[in-house]
DOGU-651451 format. One line per 5 residues: number of its first residue (from 1); their letters; for each residue z, x, y of N, C-alpha, C, O. Coordinates in nm, 4 decimals. Layout:
NUM = a = Z:X:Y:Z:X:Y:Z:X:Y:Z:X:Y; ...
//
This chain:
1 = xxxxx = 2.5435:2.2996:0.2624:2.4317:2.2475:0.3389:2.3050:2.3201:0.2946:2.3160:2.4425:0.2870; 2.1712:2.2595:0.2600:2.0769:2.2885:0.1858:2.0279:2.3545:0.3182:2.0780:2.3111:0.4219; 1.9132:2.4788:0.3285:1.8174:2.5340:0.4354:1.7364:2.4212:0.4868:1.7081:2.3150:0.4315; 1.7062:2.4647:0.6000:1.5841:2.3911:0.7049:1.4961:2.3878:0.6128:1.5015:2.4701:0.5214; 1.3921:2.2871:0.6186:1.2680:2.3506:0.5686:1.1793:2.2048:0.6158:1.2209:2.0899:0.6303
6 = xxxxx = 1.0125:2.2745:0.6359:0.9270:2.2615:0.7015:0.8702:2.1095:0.6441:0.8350:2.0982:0.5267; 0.8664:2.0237:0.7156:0.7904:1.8849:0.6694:0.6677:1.9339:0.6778:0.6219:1.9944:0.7748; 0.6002:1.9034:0.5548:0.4963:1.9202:0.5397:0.3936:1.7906:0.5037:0.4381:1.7078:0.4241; 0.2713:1.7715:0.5536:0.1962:1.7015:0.5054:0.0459:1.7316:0.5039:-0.0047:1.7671:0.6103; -0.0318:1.7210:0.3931:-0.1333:1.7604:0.3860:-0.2443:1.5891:0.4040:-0.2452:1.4949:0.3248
11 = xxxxx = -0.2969:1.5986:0.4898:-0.3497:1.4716:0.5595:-0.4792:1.4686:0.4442:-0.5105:1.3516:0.4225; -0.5611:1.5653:0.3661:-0.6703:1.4616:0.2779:-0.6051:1.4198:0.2018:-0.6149:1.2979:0.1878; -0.4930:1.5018:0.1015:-0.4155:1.4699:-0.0032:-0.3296:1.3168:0.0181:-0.3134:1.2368:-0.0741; -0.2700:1.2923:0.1873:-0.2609:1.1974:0.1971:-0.3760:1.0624:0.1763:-0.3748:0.9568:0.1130; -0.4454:1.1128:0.2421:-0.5948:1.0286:0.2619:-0.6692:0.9294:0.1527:-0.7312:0.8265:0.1260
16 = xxxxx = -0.6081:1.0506:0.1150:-0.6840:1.0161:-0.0669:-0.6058:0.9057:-0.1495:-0.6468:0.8134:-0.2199; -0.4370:0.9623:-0.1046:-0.3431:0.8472:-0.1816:-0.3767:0.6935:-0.1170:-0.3986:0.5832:-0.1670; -0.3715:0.7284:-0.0260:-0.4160:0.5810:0.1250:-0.5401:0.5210:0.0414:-0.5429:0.4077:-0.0067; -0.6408:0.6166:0.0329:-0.7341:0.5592:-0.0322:-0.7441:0.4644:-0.1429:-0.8000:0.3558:-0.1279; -0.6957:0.4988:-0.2458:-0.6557:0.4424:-0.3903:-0.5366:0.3262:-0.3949:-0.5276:0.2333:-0.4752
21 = xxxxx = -0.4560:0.3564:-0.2948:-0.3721:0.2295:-0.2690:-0.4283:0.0973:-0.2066:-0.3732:-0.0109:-0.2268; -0.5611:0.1139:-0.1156:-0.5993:0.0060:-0.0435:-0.6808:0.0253:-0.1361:-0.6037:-0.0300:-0.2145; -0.7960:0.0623:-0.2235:-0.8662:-0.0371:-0.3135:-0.7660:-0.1442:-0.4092:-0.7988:-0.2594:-0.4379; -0.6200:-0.0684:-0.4560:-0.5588:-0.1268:-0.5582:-0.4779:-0.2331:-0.4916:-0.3770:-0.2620:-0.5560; -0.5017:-0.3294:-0.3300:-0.4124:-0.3581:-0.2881:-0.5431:-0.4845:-0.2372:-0.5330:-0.5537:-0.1358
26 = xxxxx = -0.6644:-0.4900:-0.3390:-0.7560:-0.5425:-0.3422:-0.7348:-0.6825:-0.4185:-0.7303:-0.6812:-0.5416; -0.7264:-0.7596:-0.3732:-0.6291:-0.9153:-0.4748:-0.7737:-1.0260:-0.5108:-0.8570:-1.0652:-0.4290; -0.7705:-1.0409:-0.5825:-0.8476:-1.1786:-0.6024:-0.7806:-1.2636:-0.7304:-0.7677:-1.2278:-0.8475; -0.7489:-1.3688:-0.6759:-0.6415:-1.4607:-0.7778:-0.7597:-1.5142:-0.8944:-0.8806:-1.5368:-0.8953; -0.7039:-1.5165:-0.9409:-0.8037:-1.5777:-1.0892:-0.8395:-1.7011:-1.0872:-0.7776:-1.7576:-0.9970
31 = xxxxx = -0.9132:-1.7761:-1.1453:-0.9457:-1.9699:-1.1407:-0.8507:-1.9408:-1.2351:-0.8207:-1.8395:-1.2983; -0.7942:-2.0983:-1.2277:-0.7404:-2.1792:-1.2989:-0.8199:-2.2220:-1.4286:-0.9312:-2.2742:-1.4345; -0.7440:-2.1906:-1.5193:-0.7603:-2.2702:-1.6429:-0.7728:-2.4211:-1.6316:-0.6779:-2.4680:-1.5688; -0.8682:-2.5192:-1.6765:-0.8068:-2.6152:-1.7324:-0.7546:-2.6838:-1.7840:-0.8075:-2.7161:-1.8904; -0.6117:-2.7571:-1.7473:-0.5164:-2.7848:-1.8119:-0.4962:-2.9165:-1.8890:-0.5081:-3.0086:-1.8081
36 = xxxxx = -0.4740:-2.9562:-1.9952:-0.4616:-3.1000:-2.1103:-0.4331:-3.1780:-1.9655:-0.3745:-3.1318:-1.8677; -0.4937:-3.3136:-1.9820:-0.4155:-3.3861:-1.9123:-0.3560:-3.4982:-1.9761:-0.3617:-3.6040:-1.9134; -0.2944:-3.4985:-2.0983:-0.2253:-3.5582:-2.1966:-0.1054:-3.6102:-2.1641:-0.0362:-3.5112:-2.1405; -0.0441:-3.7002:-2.1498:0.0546:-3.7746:-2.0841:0.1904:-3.6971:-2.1658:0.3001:-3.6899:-2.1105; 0.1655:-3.6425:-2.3012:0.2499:-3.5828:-2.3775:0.3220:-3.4188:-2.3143:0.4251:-3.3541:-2.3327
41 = xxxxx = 0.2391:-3.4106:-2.2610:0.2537:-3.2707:-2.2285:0.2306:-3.2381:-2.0499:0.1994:-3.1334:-1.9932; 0.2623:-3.3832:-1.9917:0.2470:-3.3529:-1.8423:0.3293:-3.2911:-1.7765:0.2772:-3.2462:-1.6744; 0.4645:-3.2602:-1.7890:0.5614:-3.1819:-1.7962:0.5789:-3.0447:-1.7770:0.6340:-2.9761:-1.6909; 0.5089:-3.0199:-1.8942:0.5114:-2.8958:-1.9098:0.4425:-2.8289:-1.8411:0.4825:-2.7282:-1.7826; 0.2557:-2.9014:-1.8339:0.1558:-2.8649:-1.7515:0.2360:-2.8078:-1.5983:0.2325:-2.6900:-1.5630
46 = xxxxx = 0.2949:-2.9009:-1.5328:0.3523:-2.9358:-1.4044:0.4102:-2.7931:-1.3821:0.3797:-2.7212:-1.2871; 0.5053:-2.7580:-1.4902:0.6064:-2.6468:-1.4867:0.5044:-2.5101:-1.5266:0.5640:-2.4034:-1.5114; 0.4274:-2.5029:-1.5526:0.3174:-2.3929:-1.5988:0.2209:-2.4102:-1.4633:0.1428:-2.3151:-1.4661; 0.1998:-2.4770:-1.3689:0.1311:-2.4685:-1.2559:0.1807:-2.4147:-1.1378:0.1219:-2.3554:-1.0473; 0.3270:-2.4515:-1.1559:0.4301:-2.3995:-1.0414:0.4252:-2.2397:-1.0888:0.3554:-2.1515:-1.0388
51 = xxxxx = 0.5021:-2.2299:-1.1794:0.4802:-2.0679:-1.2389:0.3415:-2.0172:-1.1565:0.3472:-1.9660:-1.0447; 0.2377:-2.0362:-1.2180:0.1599:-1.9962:-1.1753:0.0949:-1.9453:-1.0493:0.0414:-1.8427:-1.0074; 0.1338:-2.0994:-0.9988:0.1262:-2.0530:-0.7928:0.2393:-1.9586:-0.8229:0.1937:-1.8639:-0.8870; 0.3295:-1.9502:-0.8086:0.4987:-1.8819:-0.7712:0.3729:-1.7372:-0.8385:0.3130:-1.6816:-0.7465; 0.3545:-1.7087:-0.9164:0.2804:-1.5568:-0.9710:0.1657:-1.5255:-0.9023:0.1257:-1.4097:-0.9147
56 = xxxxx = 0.0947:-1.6108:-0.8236:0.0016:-1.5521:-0.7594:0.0460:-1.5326:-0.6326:-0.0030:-1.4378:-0.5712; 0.1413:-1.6120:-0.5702:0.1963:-1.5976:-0.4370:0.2485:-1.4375:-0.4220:0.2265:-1.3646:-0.3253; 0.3402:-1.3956:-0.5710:0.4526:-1.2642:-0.5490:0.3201:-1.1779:-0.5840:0.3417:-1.0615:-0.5502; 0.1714:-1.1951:-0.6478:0.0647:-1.0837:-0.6477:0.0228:-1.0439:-0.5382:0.0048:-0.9260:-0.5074; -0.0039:-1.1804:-0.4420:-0.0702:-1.1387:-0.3273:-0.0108:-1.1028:-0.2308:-0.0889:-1.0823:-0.1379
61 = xxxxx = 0.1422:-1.0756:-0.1938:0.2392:-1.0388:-0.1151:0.2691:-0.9079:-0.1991:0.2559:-0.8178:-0.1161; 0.2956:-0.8623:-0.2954:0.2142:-0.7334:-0.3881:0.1341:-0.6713:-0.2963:0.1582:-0.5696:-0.2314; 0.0263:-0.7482:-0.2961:-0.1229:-0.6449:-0.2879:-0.1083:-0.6367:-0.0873:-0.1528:-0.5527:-0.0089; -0.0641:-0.7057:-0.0741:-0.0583:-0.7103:0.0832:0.0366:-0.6332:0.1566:0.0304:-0.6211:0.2790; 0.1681:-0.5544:0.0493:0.2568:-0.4613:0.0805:0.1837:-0.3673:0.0418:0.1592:-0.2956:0.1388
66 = xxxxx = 0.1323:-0.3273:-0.0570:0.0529:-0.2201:-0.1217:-0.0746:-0.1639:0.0178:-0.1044:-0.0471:0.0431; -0.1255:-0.2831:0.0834:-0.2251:-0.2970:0.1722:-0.2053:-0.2262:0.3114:-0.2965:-0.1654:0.3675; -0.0419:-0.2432:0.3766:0.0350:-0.1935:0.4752:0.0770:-0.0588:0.4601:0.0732:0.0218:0.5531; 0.1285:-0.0244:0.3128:0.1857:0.1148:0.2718:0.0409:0.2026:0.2421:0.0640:0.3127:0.1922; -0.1262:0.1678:0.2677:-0.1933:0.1972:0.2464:-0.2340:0.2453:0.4347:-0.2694:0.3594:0.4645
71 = xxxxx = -0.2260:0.1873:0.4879:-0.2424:0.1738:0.6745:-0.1377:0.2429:0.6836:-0.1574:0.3049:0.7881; -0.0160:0.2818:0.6353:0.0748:0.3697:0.6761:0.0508:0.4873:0.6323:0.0597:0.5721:0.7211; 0.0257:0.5241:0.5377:-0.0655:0.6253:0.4990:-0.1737:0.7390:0.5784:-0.1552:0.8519:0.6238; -0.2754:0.6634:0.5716:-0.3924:0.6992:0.7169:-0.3055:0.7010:0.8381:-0.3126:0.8075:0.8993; -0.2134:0.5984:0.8968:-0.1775:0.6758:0.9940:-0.0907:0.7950:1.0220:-0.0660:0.8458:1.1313
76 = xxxxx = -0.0459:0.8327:0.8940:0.0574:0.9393:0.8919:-0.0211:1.0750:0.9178:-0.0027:1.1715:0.9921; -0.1214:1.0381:0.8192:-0.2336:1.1394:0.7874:-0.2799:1.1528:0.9414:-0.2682:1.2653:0.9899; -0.3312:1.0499:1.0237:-0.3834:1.1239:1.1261:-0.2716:1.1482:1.2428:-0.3187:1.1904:1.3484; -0.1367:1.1286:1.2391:-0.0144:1.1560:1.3256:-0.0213:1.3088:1.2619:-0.0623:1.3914:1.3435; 0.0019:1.3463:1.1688:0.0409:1.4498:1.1132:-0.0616:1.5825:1.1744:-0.0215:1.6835:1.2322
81 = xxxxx = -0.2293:1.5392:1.1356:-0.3225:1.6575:1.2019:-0.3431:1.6415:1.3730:-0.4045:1.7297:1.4331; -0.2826:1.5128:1.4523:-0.2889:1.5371:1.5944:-0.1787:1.6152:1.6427:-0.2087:1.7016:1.7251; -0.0591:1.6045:1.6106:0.0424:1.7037:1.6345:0.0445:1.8437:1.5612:0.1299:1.9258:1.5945; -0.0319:1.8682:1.4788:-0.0564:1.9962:1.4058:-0.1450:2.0720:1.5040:-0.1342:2.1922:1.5285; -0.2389:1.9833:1.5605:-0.3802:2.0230:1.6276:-0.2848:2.0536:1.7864:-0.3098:2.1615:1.8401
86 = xxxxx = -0.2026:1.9809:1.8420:-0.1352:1.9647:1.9581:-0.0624:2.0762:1.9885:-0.0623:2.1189:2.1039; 0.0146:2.1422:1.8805:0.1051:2.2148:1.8773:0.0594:2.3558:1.8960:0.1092:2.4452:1.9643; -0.0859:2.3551:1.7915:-0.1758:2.4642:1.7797:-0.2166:2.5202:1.9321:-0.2362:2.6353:1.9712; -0.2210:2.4003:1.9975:-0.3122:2.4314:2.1779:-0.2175:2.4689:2.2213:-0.2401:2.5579:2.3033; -0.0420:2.4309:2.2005:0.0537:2.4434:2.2843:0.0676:2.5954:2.2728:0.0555:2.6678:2.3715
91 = xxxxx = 0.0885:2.6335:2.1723:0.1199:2.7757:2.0936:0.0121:2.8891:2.1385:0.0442:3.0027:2.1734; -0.1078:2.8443:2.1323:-0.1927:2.8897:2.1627:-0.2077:3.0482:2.2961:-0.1901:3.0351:2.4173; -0.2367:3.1578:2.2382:-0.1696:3.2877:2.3298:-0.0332:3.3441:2.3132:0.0107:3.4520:2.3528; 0.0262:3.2466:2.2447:0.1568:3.3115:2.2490:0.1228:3.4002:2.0701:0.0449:3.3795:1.9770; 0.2518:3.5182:2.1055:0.2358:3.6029:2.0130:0.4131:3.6516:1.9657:0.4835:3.7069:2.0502
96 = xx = 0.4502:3.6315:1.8686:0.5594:3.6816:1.7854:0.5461:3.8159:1.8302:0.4377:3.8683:1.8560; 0.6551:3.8704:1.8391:0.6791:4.0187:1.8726:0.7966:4.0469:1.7761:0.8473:4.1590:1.7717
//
């Protein structure tokens, strides 16, 4: 059995990750190309449009998990310094002997 040891979290270091995850969780789908509309190749078009939605759908459910794990973040960060701060008042007078 491995030792106890202390959960630690450092709330800017968090802050900061939170930070960089919600800019990168920033989505804007691209325009569309315009596509041949050639009776030869309608097919294919069809099957290259679906793709396409289907790739922007799994980006923006991407960026929208990225977006939540970014809000989980900040709130850890500020769970982490209210019970740090809480504990501090509780403790507070008392002295190790």
């Amino acid at each position: 059995m491995s030792p106890l040891s202390t959960f630690e979290v450092d709330p800017e270091h968090t802050r900061s990750l939170a930070r960089d995850l919600d800019e990168a969780s920033q989505f804007h789908a691209p325009e569309h190309a315009a596509m041949p509309e050639d009776p030869t190749v309608a097919d294919f078009v069809t099957i290259l449009n679906q793709a396409i939605a289907n790739l922007t759908a799994r980006s923006e459910q991407l960026h929208a998990d990225t977006a939540h794990i970014a809000r989980a973040g900040f709130a850890l960060a500020d769970a982490a310094e209210t019970t740090d701060n809480a504990a501090g008042q509780a403790f507070n007078g008392f002295q190790v002997s």
